[in-house]
C-alpha positions as CSV (number, residue, x, y, z in Angstrom):
1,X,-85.6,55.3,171.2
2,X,-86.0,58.0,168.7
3,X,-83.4,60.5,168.3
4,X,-83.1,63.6,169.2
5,X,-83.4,66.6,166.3
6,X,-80.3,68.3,166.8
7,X,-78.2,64.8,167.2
8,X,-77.7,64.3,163.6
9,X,-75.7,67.9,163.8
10,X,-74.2,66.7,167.0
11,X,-70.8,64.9,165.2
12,X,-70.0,67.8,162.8
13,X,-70.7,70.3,165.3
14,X,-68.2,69.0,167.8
15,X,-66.0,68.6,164.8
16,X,-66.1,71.9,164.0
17,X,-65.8,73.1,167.6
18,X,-62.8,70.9,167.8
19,X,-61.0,72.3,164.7
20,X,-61.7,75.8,166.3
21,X,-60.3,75.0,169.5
22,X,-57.2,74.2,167.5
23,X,-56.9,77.3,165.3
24,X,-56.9,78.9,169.0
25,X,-54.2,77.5,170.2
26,X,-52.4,78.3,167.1
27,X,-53.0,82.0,167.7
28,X,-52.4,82.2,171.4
29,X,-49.4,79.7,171.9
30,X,-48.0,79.9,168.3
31,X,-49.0,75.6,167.9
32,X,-48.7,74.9,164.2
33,X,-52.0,73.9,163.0
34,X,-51.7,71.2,160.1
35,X,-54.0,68.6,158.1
36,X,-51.6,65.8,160.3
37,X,-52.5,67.7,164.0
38,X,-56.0,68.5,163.0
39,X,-56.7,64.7,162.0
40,X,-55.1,63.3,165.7
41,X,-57.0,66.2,167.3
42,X,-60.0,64.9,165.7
43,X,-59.7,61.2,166.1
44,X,-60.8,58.1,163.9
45,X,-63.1,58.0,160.8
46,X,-62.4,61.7,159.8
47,X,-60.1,61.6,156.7
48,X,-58.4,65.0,154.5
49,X,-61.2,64.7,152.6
50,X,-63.8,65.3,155.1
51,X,-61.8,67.9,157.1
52,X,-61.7,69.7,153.9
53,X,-65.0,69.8,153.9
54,X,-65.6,70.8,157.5
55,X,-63.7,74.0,156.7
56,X,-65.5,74.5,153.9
57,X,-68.6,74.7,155.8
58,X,-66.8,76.9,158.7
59,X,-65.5,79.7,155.4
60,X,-68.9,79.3,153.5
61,X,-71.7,78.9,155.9
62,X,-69.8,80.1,159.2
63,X,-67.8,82.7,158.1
64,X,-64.8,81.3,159.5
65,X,-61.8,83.8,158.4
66,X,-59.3,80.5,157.4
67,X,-56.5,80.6,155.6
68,X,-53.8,77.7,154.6
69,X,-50.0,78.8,154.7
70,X,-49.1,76.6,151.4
71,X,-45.2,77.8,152.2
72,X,-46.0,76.4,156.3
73,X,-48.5,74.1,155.4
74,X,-50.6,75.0,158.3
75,X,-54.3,76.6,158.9
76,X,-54.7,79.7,161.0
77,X,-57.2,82.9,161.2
78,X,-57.2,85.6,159.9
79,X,-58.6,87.6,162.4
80,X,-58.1,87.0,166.0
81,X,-61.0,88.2,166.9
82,X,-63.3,85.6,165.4
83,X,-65.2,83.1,167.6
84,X,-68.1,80.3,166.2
85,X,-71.2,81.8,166.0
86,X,-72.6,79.5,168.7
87,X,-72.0,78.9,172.5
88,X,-68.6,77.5,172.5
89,X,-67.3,76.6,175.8
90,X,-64.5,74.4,177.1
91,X,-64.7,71.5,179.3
92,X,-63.6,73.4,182.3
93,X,-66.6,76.2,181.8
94,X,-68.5,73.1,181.3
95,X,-67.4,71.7,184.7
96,X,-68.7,74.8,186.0
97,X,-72.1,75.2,184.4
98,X,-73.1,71.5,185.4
99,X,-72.0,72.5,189.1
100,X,-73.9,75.7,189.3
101,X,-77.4,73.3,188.0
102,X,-77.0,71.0,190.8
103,X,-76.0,74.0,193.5
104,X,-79.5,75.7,192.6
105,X,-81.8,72.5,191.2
106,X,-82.9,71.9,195.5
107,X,-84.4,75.5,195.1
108,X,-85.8,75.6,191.8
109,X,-89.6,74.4,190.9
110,X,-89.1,71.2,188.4
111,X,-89.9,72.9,185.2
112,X,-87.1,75.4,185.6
113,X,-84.7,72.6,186.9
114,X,-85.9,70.6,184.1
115,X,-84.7,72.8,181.4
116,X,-81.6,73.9,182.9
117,X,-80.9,70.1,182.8
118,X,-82.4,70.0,179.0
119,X,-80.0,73.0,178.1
120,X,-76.8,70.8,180.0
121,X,-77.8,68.0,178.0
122,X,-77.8,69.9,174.4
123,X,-74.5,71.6,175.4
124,X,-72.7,68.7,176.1
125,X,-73.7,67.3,173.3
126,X,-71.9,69.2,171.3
127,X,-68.7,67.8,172.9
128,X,-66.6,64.7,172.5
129,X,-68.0,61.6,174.1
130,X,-65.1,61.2,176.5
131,X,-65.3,65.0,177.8
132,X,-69.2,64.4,177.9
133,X,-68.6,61.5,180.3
134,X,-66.4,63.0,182.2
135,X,-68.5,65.9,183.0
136,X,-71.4,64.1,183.8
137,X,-69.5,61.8,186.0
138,X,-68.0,64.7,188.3
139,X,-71.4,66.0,188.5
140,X,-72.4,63.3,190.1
141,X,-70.0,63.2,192.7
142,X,-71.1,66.9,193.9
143,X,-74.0,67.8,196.1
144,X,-75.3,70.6,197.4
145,X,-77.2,70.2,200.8
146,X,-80.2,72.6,201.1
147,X,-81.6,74.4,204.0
148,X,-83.1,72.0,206.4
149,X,-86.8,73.4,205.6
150,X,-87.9,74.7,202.5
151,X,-90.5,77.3,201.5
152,X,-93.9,76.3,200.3
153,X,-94.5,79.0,197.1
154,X,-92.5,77.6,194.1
155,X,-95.5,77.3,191.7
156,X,-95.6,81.0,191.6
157,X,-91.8,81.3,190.7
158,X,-92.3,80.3,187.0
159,X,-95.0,83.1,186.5
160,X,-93.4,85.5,188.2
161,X,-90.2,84.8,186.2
162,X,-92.4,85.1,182.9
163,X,-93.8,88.3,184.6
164,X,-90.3,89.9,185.0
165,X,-89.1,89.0,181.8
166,X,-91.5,90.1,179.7
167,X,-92.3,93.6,182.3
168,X,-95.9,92.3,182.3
169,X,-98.3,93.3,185.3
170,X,-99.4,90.1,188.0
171,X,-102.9,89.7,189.5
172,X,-102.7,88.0,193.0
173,X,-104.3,87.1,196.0
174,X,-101.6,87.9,198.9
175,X,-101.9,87.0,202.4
176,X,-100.8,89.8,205.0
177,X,-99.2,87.8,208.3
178,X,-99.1,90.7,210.4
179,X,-102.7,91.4,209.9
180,X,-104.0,87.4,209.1
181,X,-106.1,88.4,206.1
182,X,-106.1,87.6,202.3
183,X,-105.6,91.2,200.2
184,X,-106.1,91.8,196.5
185,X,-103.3,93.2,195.1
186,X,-101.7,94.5,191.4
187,X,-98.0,93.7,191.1
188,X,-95.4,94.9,189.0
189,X,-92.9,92.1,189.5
190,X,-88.8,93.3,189.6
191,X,-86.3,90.8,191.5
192,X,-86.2,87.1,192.8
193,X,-84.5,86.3,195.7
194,X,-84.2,82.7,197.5
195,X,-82.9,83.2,201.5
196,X,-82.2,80.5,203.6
197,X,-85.0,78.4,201.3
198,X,-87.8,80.6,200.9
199,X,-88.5,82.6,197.7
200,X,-89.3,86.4,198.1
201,X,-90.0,88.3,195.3
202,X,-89.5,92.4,194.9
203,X,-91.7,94.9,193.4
204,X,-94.0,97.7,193.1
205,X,-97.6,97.3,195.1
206,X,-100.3,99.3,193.3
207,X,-102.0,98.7,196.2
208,X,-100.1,100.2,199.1
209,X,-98.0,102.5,196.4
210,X,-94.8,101.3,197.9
211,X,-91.6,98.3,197.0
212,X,-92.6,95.8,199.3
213,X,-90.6,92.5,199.2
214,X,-93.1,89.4,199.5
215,X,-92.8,85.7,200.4
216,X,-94.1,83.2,197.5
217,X,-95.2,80.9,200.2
218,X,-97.9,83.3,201.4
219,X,-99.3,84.0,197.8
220,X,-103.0,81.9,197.6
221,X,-103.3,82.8,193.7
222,X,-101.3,84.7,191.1
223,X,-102.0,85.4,187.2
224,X,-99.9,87.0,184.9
225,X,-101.9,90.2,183.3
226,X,-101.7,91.6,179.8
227,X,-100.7,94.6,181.3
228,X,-97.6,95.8,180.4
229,X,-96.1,98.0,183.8
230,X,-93.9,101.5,183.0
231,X,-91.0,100.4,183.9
232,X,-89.1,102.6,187.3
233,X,-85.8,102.5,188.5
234,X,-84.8,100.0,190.3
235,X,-81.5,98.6,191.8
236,X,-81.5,95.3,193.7
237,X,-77.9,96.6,195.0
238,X,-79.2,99.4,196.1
239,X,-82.1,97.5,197.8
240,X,-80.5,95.3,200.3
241,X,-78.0,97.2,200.7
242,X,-77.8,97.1,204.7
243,X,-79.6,93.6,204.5
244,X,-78.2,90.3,206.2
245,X,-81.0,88.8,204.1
246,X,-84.8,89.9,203.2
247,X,-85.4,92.8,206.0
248,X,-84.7,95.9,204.5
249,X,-85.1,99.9,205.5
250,X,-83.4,102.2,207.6
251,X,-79.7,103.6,207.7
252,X,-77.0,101.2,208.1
253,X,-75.5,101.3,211.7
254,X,-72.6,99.4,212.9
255,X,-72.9,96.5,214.6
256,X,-70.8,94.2,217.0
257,X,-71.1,90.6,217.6
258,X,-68.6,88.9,219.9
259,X,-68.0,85.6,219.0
260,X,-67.0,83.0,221.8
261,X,-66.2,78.9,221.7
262,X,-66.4,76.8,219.1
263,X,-68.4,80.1,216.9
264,X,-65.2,81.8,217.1
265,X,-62.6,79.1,216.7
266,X,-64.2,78.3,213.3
267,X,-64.6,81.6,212.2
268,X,-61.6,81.9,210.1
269,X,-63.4,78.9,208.0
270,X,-66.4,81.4,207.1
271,X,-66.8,83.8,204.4
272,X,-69.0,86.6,205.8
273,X,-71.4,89.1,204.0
274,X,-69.8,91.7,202.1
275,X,-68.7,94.3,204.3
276,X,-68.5,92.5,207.3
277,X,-65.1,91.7,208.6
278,X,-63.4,89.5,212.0
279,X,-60.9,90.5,214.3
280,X,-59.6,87.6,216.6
281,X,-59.1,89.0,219.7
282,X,-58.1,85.9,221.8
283,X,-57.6,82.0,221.1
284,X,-61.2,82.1,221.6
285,X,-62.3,85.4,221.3
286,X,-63.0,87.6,218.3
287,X,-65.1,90.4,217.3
288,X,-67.6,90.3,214.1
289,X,-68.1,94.0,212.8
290,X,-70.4,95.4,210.3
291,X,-72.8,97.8,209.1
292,X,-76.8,96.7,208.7
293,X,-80.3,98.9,208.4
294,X,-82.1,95.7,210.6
295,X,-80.7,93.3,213.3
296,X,-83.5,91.0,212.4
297,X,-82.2,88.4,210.3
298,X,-78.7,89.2,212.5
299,X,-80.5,88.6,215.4
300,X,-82.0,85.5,214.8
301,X,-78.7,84.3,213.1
302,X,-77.2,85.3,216.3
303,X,-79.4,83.3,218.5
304,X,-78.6,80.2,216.5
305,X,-74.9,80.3,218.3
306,X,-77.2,80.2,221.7
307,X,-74.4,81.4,224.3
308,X,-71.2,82.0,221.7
309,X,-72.5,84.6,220.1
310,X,-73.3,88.4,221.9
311,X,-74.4,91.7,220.4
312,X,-72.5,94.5,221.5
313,X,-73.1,98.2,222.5
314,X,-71.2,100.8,221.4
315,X,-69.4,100.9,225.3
316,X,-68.3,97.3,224.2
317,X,-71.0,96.1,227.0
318,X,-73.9,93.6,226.3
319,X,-76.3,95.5,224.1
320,X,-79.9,95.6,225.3
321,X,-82.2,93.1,223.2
């Protein structure tokens, strides 16, 4: 198999990684930093010789502000402040990066999940082996289950991430449920949002002059223009703000839902949408409370509990639905 071309940089880079990793820990815990704990720290078939030369390369090509303490006879900075001009994380922000691929690969198209995959792979390599392994292993042993029915759509995400990124104009052919026809349309292209497995995206419509937020599953053909749009305020905060999930509009009102059985007894296990808070009110009993613009995604989040769950009225009666 051929090799890769960056994985004949691969050993000095993690070298070099490794020897500034230990010229941290001199500056924050005070570790002495010598040629003896440098060599351990960087294990077999690296002599003085060699780590001479690696911090060589770190002060001549890098930058790196070392000096060597003859009176100590240790290394340190210079200058606190100074990081490798690279990515440089530790194994733990590693962890974390390899948990976040698989948490989002069951909603992203292949070519997107492929590079993020690509990008893990060229990261790690810049680790030891045994860290390497270990990361990979654990990732392996997580998994993220996604909704039980996915959105058709996610051809159009790469575009429309291209489209965003670059603030470039989309052509598309969009299909309007509520009145079962196919509509030409000018996008400007803003925000991605995946809910509950379906991609929506947010924007401005030259058609209808107005933000509408649209579902990739019901776009029929999309190209991205060479139409640069003037970009206009916008705020995906300020957006959803009053949203459960993709409905949006209207003043936020406060809403009640009393929670009965097993919806209530496991409620203390849930971490509800910002804003939203729980009140146990009996062994079984409890009050969710909260302020939304549109009980539609509430509602039909409610009807999922069948007969635990009940909107309130402000008289604390069975609100009318």
């Amino acid at each position: 198999m051929a090799k890769k071309p960056y994985s004949k940089f691969r050993s000095r880079l993690w070298k070099i990684v490794e020897i500034d990793r230990q010229l941290q820990q001199q500056l924050r815990h005070g570790r002495p930093c010598t040629t003896t704990t440098l060599l351990e720290a960087l294990g077999d078939g690296i002599d003085e010789r060699t780590l001479r030369r690696l911090i060589e390369l770190m002060r001549d090509d890098l930058g790196a502000p070392i000096k060597y303490d003859r009176s100590q006879q240790t290394y340190l900075y210079t200058q606190p402040n100074w990081v490798v001009p690279n990515v440089h994380l530790d194994a733990a922000e590693m962890q974390a990066m390899a948990t976040a691929i698989q948490a989002i690969r069951p909603v992203l198209p292949v070519p997107m999940s492929q590079r993020l995959d690509n990008l893990l792979a060229k990261l790690l390599d810049a680790m030891p082996e045994s860290q390497r392994d270990e990361i990979r292993r654990a990732q392996r042993q997580i998994e993220f289950v996604p909704a039980a029915v996915l959105s058709r759509g996610a051809e159009w995400f790469e575009p429309l991430s291209l489209a965003i990124r670059t603030q470039m104009s989309v052509d598309m052919t969009y299909y309007v449920l509520s009145k079962q026809q196919e509509t030409q349309r000018r996008f400007d292209p803003y925000y991605l949002r995946n809910y509950q497995g379906t991609w929506y995206v947010v924007g401005y419509d030259h058609l209808t002059k107005y933000w509408p937020i649209l579902n990739l599953a019901r776009i029929r053909k999309l190209s991205v223009s060479d139409d640069a749009y003037r970009v206009q305020p916008f705020s995906a905060a300020r957006y959803f703000k009053g949203s459960l999930g993709v409905i949006v509009g209207g003043e936020p009102r406060l809403v009640r839902i009393r929670l009965t059985g097993y919806a209530a007894s496991t409620a203390g296990e849930r971490i509800w949408p910002p804003g939203f808070t729980y009140q146990q009110t009996g062994p079984n009993d409890g009050i969710l409370s909260g302020k939304l613009a549109d009980l539609t995604d509430l509602l039909h989040w409610v009807s999922s509990f069948q007969c635990e769950a009940e909107m309130l009225s402000d008289s604390d009666g069975p609100a009318a639905t």
